[in-house]
N, C-alpha and C positions, 0 to 999 in steps of 0.2 A: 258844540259843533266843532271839529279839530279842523282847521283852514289844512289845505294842502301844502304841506310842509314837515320838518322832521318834529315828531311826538314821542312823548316821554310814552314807555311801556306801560305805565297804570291806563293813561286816555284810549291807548291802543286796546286793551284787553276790556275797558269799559266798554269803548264801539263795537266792537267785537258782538260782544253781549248784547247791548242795543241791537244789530243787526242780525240777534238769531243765534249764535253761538254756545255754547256752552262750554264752561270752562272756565281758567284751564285745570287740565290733570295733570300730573306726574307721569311723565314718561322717564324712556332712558335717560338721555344728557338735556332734552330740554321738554319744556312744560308742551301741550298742545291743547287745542280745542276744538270742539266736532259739531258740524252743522248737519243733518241729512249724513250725506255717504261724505262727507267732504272731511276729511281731518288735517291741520292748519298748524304747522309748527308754529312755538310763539318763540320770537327771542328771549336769551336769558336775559336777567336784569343787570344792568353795570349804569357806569357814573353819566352817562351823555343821552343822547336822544337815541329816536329810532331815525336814521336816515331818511331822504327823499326815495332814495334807490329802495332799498328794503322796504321799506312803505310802502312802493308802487309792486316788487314782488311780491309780497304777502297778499297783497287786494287782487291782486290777477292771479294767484292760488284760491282765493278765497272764492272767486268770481264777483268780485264786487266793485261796480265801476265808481268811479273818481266822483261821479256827481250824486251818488246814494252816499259815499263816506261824509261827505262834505255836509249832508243835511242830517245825519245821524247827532 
């Protein structure tokens, strides 16, 4: 279960999955993954986490509130 906070991209694309997603693919410059009609840029991979801020945009593109991530 990733606490609310910043997360390394593997737990990210794990939950992700956990929560219905599928993915990711190969797109143009970054990967994405598609739930329903929803399709969900993923960050590319580099040395540090995923932010609090990017976290919390990614979940509000995704539609997925704070307290479903939390229990994933």
């Amino acid at each position: 279960m990733p606490p609310w906070g910043p997360v390394s991209r593997r737990n990210l694309v794990r939950s992700l999955r956990a929560l219905g997603f599928a993915g990711p693919y190969s797109g143009g410059r970054h990967e994405f993954m598609i739930r329903g009609d929803i399709v969900l840029t993923v960050p590319n991979p580099h040395r540090g986490d995923i932010s609090i801020g990017l976290l919390a945009r990614i979940l509000r593109q995704a539609g997925i509130p704070r307290r479903d991530w939390e229990r994933t």
